[in-house]
C-alpha positions in Angstrom: 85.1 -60.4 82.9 81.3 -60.8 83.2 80.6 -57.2 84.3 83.0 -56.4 81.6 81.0 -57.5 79.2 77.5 -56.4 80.8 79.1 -53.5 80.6 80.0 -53.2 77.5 76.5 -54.6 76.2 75.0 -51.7 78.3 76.7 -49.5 76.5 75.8 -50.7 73.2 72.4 -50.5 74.0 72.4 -47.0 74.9 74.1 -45.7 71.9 71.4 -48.1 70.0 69.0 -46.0 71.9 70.4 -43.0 71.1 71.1 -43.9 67.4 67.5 -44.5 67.1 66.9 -41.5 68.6 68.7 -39.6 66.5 67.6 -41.3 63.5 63.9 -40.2 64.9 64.6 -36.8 65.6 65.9 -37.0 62.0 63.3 -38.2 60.1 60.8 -36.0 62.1 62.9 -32.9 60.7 62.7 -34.2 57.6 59.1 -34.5 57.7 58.7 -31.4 59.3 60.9 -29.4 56.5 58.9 -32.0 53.8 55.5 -30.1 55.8 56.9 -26.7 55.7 58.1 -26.8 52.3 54.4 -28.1 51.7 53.1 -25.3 53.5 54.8 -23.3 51.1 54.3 -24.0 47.9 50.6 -24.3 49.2 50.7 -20.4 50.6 52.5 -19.4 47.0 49.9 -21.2 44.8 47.1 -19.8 47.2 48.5 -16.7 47.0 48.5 -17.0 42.9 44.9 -18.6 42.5 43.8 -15.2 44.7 46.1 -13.1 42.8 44.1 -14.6 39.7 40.6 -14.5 41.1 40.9 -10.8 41.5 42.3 -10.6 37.9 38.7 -12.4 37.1 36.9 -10.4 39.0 38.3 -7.5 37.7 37.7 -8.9 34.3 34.1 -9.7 35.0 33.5 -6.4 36.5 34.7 -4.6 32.9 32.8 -7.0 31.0 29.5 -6.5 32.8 30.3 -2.4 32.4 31.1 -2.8 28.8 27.6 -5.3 28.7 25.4 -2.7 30.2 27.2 0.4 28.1 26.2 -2.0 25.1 23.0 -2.7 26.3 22.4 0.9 27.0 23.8 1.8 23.1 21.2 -1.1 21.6 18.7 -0.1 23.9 19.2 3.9 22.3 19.5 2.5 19.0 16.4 1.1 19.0 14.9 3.7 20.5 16.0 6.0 17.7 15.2 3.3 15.1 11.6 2.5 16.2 11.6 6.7 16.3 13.0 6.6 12.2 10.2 3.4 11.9 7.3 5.5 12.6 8.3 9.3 10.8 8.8 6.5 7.5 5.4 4.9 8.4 4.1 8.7 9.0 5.7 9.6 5.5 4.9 7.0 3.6 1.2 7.6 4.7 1.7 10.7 3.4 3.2 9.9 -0.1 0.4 7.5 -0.2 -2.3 10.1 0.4 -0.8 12.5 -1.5 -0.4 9.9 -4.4 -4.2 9.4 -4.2 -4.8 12.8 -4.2 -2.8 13.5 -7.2 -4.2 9.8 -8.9 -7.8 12.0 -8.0 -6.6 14.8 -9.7 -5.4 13.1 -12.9 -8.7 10.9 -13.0 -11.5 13.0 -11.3 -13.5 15.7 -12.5 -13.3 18.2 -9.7 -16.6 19.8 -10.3 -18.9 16.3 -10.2 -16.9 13.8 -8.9 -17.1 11.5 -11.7 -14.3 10.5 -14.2 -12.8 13.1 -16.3 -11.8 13.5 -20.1 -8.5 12.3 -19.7 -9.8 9.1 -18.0 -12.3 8.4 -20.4 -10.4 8.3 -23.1 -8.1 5.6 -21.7 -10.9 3.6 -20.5 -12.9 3.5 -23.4 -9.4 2.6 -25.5 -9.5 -0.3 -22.8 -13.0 -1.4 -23.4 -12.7 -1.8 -27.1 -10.0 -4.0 -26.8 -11.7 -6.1 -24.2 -14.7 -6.2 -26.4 -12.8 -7.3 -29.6 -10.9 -9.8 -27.4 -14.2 -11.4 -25.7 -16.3 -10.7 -28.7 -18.4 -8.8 -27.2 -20.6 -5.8 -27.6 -19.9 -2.1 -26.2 -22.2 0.5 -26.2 -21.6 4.5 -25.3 -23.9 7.0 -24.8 -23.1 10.6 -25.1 -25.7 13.1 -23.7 -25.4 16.9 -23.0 -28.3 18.6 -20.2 -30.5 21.1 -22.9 -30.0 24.8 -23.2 -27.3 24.3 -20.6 -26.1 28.2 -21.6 -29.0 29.8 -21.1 -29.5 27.9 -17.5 -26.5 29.8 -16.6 -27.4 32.6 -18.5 -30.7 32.5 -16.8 -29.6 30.8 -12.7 -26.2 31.7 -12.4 -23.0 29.3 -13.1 -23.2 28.6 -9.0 -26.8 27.3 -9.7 -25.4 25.3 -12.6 -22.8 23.9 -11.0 -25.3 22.2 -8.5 -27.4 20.4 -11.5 -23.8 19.4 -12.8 -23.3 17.2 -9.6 -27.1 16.5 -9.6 -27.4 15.0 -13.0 -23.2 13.2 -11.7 -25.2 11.5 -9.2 -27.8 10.4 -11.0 -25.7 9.0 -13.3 -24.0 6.9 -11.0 -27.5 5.7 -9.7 -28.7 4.8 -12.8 -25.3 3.0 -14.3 -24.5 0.6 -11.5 -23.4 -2.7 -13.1 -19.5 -3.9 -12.8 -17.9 -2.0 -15.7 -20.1 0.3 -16.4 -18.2 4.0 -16.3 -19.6 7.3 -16.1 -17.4 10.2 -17.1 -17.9 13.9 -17.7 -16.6 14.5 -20.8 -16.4 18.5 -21.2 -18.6 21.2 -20.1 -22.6 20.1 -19.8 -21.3 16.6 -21.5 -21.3 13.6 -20.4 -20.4 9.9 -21.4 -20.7 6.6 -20.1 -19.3 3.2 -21.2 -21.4 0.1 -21.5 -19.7 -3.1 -22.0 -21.7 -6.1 -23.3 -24.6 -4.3 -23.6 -25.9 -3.8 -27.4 -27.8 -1.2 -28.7 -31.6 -1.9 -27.4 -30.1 -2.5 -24.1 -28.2 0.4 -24.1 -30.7 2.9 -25.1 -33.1 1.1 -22.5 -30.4 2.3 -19.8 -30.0 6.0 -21.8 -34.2 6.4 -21.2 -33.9 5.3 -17.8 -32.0 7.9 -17.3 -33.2 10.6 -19.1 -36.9 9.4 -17.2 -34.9 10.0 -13.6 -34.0 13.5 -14.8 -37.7 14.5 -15.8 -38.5 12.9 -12.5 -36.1 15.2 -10.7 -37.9 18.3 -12.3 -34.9 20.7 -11.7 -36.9 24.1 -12.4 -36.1 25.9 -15.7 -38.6 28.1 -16.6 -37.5 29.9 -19.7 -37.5 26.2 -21.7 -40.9 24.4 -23.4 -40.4 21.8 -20.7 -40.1 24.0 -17.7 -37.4 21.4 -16.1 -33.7 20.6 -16.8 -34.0 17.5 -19.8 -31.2 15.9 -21.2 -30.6 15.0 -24.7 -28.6 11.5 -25.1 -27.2 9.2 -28.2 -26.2 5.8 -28.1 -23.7 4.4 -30.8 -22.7 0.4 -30.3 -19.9 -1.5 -31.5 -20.6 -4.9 -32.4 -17.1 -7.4 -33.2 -16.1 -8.5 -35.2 -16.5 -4.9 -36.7 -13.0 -3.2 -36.7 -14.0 0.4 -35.0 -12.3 2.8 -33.3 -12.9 4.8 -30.4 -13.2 8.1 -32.5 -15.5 6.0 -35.0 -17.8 4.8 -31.9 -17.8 8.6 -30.4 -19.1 9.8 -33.7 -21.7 7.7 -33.8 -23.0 8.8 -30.1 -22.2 12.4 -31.7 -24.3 12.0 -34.6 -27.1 9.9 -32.2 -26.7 13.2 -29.9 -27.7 15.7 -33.0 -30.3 13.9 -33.9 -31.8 13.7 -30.8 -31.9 17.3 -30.7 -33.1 17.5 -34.0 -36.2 15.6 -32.9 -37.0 18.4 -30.2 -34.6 17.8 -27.0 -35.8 15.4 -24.4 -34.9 12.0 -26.0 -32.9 9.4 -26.7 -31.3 8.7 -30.1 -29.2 6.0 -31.8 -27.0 5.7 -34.5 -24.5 3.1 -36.1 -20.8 3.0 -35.9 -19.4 4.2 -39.3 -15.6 3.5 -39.3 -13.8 6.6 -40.6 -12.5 4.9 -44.1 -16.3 4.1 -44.6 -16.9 8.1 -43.9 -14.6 9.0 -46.2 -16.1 6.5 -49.4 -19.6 8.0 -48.6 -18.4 11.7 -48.6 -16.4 10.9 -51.5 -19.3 9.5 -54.2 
């Protein structure tokens, strides 16, 4: 009976032994199908992350080519707009010059260098309404180079052209002050402007010049002086007298007659007669 039962105890122990065995062997398949399974999805989402990082890569690689092709397209657009930058510098260079050329042209006389007609007459219209403004005097003398014709007549018009510029830049060395302006006014004529200066002053400046002319003593040998001389008149307008600029350039006109009157070679004043004053004169 006892074997019996030490037999039957054996053999519960040994299918204990081999339950637990089996139970191991089943829980190391599990684990290994649990590890394979792992494995798996590990290899699949490996798989996917280097199936994406070539997708990047191949994105990155078209963005860096599309980069340098629009680096490359800036690059040439600047190019050609630094190119456009300086033919508009170069042209507007050249408006500007030509713009002072053609200002020159409107403003200059070609012959002397000094103002012309055209500019005169603005500039003096300018002056006289600075001077009625500020209450000031202006002055203008009108002088013409004597027996200019028969110089020509005489030297040649090349010849006269020289003592044209001569007598131009002695003007401009003898009227020097801010405002003063020097303009040729037609022919052997010239004028210049005087603002603030009344009519002592102004014929001081007139003899100056007409003294630096004798000084100069341009030959001209068929004349009583043997020398170019200019004749000069000075007319002044004083506020608050209400003149215009024809009134004031008849009064250098009439200063200029006389002057030649008196035998050439001088300097002559006159007053400003406004033209409705003319016309009372002429009329009693």
């Amino acid at each position: 009976m006892e074997s019996a039962v030490n037999s039957l105890v054996d053999s519960s122990v040994a299918v204990s032994g081999w339950i637990a065995i089996a139970a191991l062997a089943l829980v190391v398949a599990v684990g290994i199908l649990h590890l394979w399974r792992t494995h798996a999805r590990i290899a699949q989402r490996t798989q996917a992350l280097e199936v994406e990082l070539d997708e990047r890569r191949r994105i990155e690689a078209q963005l860096e080519a599309i980069h340098a092709q629009l680096e490359e397209r800036v690059s040439e657009r600047t190019r050609s707009l630094e190119a456009r930058n300086r033919e508009l510098t170069q042209l507007r260079l050249t408006l500007e010059t030509a713009n002072q050329r053609l200002r020159r042209l409107v403003t200059v006389d070609a012959l002397t260098g000094v103002a012309n007609r055209r500019h005169f007459d603005r500039e003096l219209e300018r002056e006289l309404r600075r001077a009625r403004r500020d209450g000031v005097p202006l002055s203008l003398v009108f002088l013409d180079l004597d027996e200019f014709k028969k110089f020509n007549d005489t030297y040649g018009h090349a010849r006269g052209d020289d003592v044209l510029r001569s007598v131009a830049r002695t003007l401009n060395e003898t009227f020097r002050r801010a405002g003063d302006f020097v303009a040729r006014y037609g022919g052997e004529e010239f004028a210049i402007v005087l603002p603030g200066l009344d009519a002592r002053r102004a014929a001081l400046y007139a003899e100056r010049l007409r003294r630096r002319i004798w000084r100069e003593a341009i030959p001209f040998d068929v004349t009583t002086h043997g020398r170019v001389t200019i004749s000069a008149g000075v007319s002044t307008v004083v506020p608050p007298m209400m003149a215009t600029a024809d009134d004031l350039l008849r009064g250098a006109d009439r200063a200029l007659y006389r002057s030649k009157c008196l035998g050439r070679n001088r300097i002559a004043s006159a007053p400003v007669e406004p033209a409705i004053l003319e016309a009372s004169k002429a009329a009693s």
